[in-house]
N, C-alpha and C positions, 0 to 999 in steps of 0.2 A: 684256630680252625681245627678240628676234628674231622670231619668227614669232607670230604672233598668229591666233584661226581666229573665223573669225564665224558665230554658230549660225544667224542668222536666216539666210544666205546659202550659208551652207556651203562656203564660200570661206577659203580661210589665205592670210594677206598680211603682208608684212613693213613695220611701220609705219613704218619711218624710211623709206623712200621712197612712204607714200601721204600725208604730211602729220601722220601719227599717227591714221590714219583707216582706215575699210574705203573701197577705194574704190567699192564698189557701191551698200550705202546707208548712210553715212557713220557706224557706229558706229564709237566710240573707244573700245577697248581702255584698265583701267585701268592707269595706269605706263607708256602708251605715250608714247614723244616727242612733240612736237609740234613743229612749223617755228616758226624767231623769224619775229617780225613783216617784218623786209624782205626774208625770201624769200617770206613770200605777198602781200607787195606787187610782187617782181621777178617772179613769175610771173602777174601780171596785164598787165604792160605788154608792149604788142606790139611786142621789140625789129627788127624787121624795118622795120617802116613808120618808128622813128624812125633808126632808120640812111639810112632811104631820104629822108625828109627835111634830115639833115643830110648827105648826098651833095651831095642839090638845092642848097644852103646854098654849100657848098665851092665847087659849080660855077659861081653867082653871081658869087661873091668872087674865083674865078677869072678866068672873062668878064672883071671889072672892072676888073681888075688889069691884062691884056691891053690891054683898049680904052683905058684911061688910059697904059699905055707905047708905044700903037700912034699915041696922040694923036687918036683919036677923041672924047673925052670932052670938054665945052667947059673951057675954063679960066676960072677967077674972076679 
């Protein structure tokens, strides 16, 4: 099935990229696909902010790297 047409909406949508759903008010066509479970977990995480985090991370580890070969860091 490729096109699917939703009566309540009067919208045709191609399920395999709305999740196997209308995406207006979420009827599910029967025999439509539907997403495995880790893509509708990978499309809940907000990959932006964790990139942006593990930027921050790098830049740390970086700093520390620096100041311990610049010899600012005390020694044990």
């Amino acid at each position: 099935m490729r096109v699917a047409y939703c009566e309540q909406d009067k919208w045709q949508f191609d399920p395999r990229y709305t999740q196997g759903q209308c995406p207006i008010c979420g009827w599910a066509p029967a025999g439509a696909p539907s997403a495995p479970r880790w893509l509708a977990l990978a499309n809940r995480v907000d990959w932006e902010l964790l990139a942006l985090f593990l930027f921050a991370d790098a830049l740390i580890v970086l700093g520390l790297v620096v100041a311990h070969g610049a010899g600012l860091l005390p020694v044990r």
